[in-house]
ChimeraX commands (.cxc) that place a marker at each C-alpha (Angstrom):
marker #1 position 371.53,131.22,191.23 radius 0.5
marker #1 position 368.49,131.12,189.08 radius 0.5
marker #1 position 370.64,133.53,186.69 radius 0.5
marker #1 position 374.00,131.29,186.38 radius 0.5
marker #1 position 370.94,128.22,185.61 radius 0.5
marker #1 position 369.43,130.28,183.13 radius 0.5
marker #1 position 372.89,131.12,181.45 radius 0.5
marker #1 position 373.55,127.40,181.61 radius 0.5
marker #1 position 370.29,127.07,179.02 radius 0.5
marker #1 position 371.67,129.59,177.12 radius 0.5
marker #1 position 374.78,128.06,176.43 radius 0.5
marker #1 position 373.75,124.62,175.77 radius 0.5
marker #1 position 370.91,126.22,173.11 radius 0.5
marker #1 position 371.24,124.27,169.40 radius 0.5
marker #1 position 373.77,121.59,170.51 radius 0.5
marker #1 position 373.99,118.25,171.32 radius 0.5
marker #1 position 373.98,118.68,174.88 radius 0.5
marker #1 position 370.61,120.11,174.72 radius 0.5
marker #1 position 369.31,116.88,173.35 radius 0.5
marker #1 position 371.22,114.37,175.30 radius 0.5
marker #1 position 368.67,114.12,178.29 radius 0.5
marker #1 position 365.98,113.27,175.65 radius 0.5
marker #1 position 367.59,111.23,173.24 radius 0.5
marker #1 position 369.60,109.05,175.71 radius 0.5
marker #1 position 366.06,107.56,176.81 radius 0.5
marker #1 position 364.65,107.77,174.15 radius 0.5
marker #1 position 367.32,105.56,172.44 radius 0.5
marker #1 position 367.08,103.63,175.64 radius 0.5
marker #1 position 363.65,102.77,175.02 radius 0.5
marker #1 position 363.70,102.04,171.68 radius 0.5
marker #1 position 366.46,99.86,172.02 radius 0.5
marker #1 position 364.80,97.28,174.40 radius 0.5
marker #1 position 361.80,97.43,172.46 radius 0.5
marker #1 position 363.68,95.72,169.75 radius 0.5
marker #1 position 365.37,93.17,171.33 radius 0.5
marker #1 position 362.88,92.32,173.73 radius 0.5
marker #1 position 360.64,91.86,170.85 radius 0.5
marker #1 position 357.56,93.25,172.79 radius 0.5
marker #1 position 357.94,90.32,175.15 radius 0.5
marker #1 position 355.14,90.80,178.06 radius 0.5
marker #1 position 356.50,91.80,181.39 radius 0.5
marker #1 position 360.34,92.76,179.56 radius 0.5
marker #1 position 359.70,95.80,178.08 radius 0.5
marker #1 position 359.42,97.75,181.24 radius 0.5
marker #1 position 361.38,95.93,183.24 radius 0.5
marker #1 position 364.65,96.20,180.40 radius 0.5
marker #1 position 363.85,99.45,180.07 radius 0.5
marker #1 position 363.90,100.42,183.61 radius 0.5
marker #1 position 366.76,97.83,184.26 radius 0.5
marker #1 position 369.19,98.76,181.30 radius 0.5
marker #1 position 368.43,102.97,182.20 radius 0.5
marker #1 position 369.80,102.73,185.35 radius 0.5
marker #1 position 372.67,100.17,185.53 radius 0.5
marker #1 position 374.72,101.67,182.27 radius 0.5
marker #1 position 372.79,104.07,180.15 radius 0.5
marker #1 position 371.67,107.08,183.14 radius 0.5
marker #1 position 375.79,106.64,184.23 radius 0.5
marker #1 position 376.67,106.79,180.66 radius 0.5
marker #1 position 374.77,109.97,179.31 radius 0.5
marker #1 position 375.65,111.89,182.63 radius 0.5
marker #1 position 379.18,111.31,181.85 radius 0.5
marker #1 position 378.74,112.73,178.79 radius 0.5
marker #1 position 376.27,115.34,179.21 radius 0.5
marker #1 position 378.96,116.87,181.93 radius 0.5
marker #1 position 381.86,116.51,179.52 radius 0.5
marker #1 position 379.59,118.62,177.13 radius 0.5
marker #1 position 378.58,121.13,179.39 radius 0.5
marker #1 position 382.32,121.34,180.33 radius 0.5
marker #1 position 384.16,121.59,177.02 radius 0.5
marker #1 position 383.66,124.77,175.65 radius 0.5
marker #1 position 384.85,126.44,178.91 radius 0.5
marker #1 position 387.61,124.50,178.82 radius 0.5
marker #1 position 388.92,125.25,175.53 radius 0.5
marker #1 position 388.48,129.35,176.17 radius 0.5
marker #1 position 390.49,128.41,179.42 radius 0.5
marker #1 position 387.74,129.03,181.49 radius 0.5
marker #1 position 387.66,132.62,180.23 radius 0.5
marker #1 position 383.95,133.44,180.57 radius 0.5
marker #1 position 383.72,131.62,183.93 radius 0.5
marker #1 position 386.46,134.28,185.37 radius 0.5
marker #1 position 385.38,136.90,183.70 radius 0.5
marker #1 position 382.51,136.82,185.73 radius 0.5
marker #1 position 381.90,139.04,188.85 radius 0.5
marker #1 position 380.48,136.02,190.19 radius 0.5
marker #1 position 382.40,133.26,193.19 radius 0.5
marker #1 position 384.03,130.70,191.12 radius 0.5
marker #1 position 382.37,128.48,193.89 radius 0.5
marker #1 position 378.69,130.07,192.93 radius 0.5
marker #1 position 379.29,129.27,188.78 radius 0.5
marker #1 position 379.74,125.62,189.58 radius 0.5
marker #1 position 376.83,125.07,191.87 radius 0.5
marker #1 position 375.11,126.52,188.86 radius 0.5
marker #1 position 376.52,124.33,186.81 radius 0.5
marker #1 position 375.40,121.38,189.39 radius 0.5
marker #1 position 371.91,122.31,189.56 radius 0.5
marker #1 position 371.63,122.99,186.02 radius 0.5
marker #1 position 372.96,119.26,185.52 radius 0.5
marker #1 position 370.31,118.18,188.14 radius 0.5
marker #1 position 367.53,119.31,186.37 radius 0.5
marker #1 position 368.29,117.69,183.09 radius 0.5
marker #1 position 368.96,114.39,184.89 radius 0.5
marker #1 position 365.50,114.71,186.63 radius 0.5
marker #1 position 364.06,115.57,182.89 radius 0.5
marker #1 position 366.01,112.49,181.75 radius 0.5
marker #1 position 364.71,109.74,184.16 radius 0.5
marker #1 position 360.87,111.41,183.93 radius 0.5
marker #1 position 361.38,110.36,180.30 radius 0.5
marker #1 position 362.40,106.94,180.59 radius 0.5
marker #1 position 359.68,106.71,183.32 radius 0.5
marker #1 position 357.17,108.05,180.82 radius 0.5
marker #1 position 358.14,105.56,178.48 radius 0.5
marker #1 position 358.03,102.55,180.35 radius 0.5
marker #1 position 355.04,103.33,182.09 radius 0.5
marker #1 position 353.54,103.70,178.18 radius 0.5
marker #1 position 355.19,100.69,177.17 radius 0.5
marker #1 position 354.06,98.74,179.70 radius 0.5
marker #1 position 350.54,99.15,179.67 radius 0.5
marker #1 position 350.47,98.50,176.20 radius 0.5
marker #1 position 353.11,95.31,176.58 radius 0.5
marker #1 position 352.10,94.16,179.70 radius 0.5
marker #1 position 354.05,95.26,183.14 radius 0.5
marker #1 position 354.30,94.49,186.68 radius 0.5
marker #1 position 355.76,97.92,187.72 radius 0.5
marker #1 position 353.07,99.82,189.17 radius 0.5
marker #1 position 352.84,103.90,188.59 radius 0.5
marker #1 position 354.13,104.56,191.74 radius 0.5
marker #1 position 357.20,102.90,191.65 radius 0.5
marker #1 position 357.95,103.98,188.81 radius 0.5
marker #1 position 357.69,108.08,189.81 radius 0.5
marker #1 position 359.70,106.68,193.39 radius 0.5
marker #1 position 362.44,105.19,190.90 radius 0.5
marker #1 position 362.65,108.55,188.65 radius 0.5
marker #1 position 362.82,110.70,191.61 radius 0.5
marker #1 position 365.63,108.22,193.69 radius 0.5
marker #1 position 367.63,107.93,190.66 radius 0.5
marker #1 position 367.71,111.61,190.29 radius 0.5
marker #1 position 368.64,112.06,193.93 radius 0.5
marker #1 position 371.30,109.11,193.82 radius 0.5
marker #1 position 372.86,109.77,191.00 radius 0.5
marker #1 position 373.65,113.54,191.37 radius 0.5
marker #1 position 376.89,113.15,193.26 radius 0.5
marker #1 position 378.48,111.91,190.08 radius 0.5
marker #1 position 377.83,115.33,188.51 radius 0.5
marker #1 position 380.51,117.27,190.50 radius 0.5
marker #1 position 382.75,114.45,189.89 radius 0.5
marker #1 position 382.24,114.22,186.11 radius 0.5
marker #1 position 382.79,117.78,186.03 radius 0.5
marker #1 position 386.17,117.93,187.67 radius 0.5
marker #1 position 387.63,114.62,185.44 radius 0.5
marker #1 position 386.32,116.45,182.46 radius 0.5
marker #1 position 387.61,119.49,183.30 radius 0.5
marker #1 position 391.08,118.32,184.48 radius 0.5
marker #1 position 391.81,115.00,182.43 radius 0.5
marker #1 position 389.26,115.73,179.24 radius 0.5
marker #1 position 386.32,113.36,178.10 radius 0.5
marker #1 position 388.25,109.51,178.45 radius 0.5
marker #1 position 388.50,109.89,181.62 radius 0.5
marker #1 position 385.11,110.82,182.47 radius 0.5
marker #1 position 383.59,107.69,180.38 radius 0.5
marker #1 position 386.19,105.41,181.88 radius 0.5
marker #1 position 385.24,106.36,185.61 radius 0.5
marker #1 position 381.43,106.26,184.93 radius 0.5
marker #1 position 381.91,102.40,183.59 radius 0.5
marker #1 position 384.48,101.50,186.88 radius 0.5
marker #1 position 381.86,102.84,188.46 radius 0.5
marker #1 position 378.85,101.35,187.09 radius 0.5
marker #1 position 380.56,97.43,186.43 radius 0.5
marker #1 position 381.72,97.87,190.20 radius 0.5
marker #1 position 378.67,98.94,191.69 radius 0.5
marker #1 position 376.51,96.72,189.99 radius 0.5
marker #1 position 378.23,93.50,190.05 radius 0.5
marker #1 position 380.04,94.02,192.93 radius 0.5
marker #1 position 377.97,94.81,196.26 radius 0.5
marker #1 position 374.68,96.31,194.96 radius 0.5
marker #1 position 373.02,92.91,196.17 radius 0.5
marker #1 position 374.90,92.55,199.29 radius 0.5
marker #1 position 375.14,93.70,203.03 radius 0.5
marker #1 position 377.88,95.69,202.55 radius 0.5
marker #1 position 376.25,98.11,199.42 radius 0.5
marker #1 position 376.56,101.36,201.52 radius 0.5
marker #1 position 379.93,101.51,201.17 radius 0.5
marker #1 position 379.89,101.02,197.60 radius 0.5
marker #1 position 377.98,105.19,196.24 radius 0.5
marker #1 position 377.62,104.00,193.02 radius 0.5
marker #1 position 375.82,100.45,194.18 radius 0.5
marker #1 position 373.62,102.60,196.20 radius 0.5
marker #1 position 370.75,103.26,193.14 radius 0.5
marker #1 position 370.84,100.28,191.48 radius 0.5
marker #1 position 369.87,98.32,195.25 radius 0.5
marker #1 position 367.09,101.51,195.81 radius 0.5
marker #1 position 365.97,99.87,192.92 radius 0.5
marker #1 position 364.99,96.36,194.14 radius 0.5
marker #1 position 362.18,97.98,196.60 radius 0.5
marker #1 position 361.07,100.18,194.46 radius 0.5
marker #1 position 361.12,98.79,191.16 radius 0.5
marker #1 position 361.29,94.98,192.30 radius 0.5
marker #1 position 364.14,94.70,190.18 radius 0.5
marker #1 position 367.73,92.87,190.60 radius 0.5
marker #1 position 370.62,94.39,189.55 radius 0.5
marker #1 position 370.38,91.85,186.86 radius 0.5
marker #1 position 367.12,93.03,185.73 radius 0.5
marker #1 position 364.78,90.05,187.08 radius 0.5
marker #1 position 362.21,89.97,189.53 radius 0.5
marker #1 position 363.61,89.69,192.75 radius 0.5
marker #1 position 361.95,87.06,195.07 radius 0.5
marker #1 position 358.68,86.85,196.80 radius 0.5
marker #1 position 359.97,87.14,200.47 radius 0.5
marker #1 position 363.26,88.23,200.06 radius 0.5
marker #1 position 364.85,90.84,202.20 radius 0.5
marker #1 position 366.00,92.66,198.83 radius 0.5
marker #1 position 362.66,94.12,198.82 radius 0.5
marker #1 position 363.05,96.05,202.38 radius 0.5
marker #1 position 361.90,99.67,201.69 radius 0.5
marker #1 position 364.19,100.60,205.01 radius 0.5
marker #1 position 367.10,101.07,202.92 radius 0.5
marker #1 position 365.79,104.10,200.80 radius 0.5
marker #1 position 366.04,106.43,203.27 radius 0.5
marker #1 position 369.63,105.44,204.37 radius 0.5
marker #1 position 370.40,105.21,200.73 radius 0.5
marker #1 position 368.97,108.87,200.01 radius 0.5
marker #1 position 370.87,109.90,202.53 radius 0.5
marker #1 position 374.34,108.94,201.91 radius 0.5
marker #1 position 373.65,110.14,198.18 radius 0.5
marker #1 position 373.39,113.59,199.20 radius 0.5
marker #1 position 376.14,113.39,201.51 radius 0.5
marker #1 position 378.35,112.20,198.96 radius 0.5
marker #1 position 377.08,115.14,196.68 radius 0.5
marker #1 position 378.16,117.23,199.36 radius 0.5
marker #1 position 381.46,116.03,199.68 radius 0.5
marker #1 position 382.32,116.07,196.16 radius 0.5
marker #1 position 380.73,119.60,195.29 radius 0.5
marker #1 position 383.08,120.90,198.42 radius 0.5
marker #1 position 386.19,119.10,196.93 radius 0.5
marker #1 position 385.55,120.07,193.47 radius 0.5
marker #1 position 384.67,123.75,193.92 radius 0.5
marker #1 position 387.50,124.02,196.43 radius 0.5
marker #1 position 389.76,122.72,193.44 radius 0.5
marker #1 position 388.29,125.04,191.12 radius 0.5
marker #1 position 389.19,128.28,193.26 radius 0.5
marker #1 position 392.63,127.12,193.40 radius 0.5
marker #1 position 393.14,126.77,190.36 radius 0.5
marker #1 position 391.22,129.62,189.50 radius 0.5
marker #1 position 393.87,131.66,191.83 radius 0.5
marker #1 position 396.93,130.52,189.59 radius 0.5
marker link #1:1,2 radius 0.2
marker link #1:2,3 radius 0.2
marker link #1:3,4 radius 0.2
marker link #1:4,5 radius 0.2
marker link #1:5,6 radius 0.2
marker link #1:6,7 radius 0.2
marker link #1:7,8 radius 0.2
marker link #1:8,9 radius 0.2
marker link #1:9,10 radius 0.2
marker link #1:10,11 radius 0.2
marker link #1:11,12 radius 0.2
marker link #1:12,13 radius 0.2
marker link #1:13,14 radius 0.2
marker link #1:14,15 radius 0.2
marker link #1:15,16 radius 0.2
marker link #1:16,17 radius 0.2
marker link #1:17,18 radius 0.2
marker link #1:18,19 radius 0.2
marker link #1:19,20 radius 0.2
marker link #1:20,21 radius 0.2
marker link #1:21,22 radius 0.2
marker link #1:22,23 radius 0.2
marker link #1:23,24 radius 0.2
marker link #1:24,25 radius 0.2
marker link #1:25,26 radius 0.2
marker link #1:26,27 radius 0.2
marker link #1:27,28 radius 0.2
marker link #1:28,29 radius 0.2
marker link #1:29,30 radius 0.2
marker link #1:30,31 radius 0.2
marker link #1:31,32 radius 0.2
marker link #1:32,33 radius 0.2
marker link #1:33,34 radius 0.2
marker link #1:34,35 radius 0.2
marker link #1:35,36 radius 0.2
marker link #1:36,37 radius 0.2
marker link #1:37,38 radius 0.2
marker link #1:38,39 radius 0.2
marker link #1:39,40 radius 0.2
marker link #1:40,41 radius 0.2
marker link #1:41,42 radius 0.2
marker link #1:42,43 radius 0.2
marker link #1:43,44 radius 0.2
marker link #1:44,45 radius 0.2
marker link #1:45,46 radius 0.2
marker link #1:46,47 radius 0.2
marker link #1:47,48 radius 0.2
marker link #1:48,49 radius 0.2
marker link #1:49,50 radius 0.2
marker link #1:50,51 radius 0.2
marker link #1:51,52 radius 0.2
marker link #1:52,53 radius 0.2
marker link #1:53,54 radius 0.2
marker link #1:54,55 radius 0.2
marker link #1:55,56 radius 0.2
marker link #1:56,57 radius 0.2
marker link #1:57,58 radius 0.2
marker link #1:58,59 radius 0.2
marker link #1:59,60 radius 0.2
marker link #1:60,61 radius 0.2
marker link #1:61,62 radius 0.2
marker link #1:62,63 radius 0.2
marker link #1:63,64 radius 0.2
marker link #1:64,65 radius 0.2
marker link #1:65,66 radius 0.2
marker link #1:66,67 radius 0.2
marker link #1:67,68 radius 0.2
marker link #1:68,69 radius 0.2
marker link #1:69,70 radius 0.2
marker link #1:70,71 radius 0.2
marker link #1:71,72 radius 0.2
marker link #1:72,73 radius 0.2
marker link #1:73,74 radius 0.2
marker link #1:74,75 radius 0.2
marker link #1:75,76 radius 0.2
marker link #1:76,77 radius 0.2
marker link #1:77,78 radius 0.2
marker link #1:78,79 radius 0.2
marker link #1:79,80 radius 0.2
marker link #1:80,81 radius 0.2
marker link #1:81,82 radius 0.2
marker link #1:82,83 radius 0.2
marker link #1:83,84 radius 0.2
marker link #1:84,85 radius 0.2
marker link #1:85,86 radius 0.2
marker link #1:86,87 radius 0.2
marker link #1:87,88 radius 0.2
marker link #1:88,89 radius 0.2
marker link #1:89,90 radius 0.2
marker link #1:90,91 radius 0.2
marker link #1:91,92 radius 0.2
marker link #1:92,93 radius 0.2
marker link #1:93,94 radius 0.2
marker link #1:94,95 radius 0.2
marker link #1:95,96 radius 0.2
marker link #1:96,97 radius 0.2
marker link #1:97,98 radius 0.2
marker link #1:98,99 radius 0.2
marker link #1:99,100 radius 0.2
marker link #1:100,101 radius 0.2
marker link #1:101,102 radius 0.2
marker link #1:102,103 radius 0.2
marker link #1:103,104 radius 0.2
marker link #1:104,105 radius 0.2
marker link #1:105,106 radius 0.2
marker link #1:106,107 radius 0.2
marker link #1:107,108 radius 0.2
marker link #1:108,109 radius 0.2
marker link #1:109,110 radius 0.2
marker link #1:110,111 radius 0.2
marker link #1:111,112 radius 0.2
marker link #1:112,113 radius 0.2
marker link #1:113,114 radius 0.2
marker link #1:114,115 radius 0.2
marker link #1:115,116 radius 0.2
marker link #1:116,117 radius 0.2
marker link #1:117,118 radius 0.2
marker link #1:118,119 radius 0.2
marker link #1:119,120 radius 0.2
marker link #1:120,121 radius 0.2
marker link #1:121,122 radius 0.2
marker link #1:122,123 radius 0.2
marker link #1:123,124 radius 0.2
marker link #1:124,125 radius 0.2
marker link #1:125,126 radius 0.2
marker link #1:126,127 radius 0.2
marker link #1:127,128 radius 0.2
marker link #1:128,129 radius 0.2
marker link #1:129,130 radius 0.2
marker link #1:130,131 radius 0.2
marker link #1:131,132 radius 0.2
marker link #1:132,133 radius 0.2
marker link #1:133,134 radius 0.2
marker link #1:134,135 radius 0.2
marker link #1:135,136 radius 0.2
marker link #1:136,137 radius 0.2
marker link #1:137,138 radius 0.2
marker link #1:138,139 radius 0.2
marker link #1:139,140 radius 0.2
marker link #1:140,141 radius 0.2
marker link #1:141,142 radius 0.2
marker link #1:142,143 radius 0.2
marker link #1:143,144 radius 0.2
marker link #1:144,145 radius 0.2
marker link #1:145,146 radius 0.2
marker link #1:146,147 radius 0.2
marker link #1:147,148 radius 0.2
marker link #1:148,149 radius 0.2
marker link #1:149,150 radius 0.2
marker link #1:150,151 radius 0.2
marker link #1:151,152 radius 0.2
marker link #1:152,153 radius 0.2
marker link #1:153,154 radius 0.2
marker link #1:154,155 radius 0.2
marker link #1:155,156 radius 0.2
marker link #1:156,157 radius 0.2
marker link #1:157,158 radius 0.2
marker link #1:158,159 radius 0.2
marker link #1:159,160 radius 0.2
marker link #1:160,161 radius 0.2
marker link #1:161,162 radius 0.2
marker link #1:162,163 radius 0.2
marker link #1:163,164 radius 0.2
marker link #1:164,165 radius 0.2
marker link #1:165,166 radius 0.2
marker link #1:166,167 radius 0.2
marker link #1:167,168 radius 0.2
marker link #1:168,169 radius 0.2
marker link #1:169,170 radius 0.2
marker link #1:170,171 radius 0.2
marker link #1:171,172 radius 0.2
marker link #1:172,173 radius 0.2
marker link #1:173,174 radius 0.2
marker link #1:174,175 radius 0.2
marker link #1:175,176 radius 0.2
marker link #1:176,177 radius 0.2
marker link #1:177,178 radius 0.2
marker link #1:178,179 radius 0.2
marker link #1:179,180 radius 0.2
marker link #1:180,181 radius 0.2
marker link #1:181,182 radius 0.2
marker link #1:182,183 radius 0.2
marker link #1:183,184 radius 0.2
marker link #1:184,185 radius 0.2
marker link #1:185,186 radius 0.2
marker link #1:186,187 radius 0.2
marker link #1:187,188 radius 0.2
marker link #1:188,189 radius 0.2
marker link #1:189,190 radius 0.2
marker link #1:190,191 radius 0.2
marker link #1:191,192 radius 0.2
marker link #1:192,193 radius 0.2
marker link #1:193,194 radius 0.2
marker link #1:194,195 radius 0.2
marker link #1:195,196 radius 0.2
marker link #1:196,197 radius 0.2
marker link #1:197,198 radius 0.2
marker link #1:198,199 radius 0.2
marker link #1:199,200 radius 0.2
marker link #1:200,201 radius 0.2
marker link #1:201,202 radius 0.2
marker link #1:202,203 radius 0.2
marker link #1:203,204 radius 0.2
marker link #1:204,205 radius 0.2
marker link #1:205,206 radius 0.2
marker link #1:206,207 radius 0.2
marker link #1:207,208 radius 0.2
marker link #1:208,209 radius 0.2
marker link #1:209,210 radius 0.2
marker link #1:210,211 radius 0.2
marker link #1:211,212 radius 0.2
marker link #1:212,213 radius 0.2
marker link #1:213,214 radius 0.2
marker link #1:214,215 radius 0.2
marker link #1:215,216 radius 0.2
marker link #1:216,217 radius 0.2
marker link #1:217,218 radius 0.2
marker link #1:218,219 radius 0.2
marker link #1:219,220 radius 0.2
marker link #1:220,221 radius 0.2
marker link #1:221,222 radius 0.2
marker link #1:222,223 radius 0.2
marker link #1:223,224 radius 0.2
marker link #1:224,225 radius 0.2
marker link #1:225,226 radius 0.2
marker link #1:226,227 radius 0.2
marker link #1:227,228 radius 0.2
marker link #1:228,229 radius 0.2
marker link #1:229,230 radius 0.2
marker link #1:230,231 radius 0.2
marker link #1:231,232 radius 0.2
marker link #1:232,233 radius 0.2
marker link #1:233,234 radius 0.2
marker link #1:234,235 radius 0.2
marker link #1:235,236 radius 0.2
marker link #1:236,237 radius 0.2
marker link #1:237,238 radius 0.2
marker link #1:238,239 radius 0.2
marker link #1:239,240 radius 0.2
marker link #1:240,241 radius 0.2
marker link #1:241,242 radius 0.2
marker link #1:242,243 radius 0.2
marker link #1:243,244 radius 0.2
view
């Protein structure tokens, strides 16, 4: 495994995909710096809130559809001609992914933890490092899924089911009772515990029940299970079709 990971690196060396995971926060950050004007108490909270709702979804999409599209146009050819299980390449391919998302959100945590003692903040260390490391864990089931649009249906469908997903998650249930059911509402309400953060990017409450730390673990867990699920599905589809 640490092979396939290491030919991963390989093949994203002098491209764009290399510098996605640091240039996607970094934009991020630079981004609400300007149009929060150095406000105290908004930069790190924009930052933080803006990463996560749209902009982590968003690059992910991307970064997958990148990592994808030059096997796709050679058919796949270096993936079969591999003496390697079809099933063992993509795992690869999913951890790879994992680690640049990790690298990503230690970024934007980097930044805003900067920017905020410089600006002014009330997100403390901690939460931010708990935010950075539940965003990577809640946010890796999308990777087997953006794999298998962009592999099947190309790069439009990708972006179109990573902003379904985030719209829907955010401003459907991510604040409610029901947010479980809901995989993509589940980091964006991790983040009102941890961060202290609506989905809307204000403080939430004093008092309110939004800011019960019980719901990480169940949240953590059904991210994972859902990564389990969709890594089955998708290598399961890959074999297939690698059979044909």
């Amino acid at each position: 495994m640490i092979r396939i990971i290491r030919a991963e690196q390989l093949k994203v060396r002098h491209t764009f995909a290399k510098a996605l995971p640091v240039a996607a926060p970094v934009v991020t950050l630079l981004l609400v710096l300007v149009l929060t004007g150095g406000m105290e108490n908004a930069f790190p909270a924009g930052a933080w809130n803006w990463w996560y709702t749209f902009l982590l979804p968003g690059m992910l999409s991307v970064l997958c559809y990148l990592n994808i599209s030059g096997e796709r146009k050679s058919g796949y050819f270096s993936l079969r001609a591999l003496p390697i299980d079809g099933r063992r390449l993509l795992v690869g391919k999913i951890a790879f992914l994992s680690g640049e998302l990790l690298l990503a959100n230690l970024i934007i945590f980097a930044g805003a933890s900067m920017g905020g003692a410089l600006l002014g903040t009330t997100i403390p260390i901690s939460g931010g490092v708990a935010a950075a490391v539940l965003l990577s864990v809640s946010y890796l089931w999308e990777i087997p899924l953006y794999l298998f649009l962009s592999a099947r249906f190309g790069m439009l469908a990708s972006v179109l089911s990573f902003m379904v997903l985030s719209i829907g998650g955010v401003v459907t249930v991510a604040d409610k009772s029901l947010w479980w059911l809901c995989p993509s509402s589940v980091p964006v309400r991790l983040m009102c515990p941890t961060l202290g953060l609506l989905p809307n990017g204000l403080p939430v409450p004093a008092g309110s029940e939004l800011l019960n730390a019980n719901v990480i673990f169940p949240g953590t867990l059904i991210s994972l299970l859902w990564l389990a699920g969709m890594t089955f599905l998708v290598t399961a589809w890959f074999v297939r079709w690698e059979a044909k």
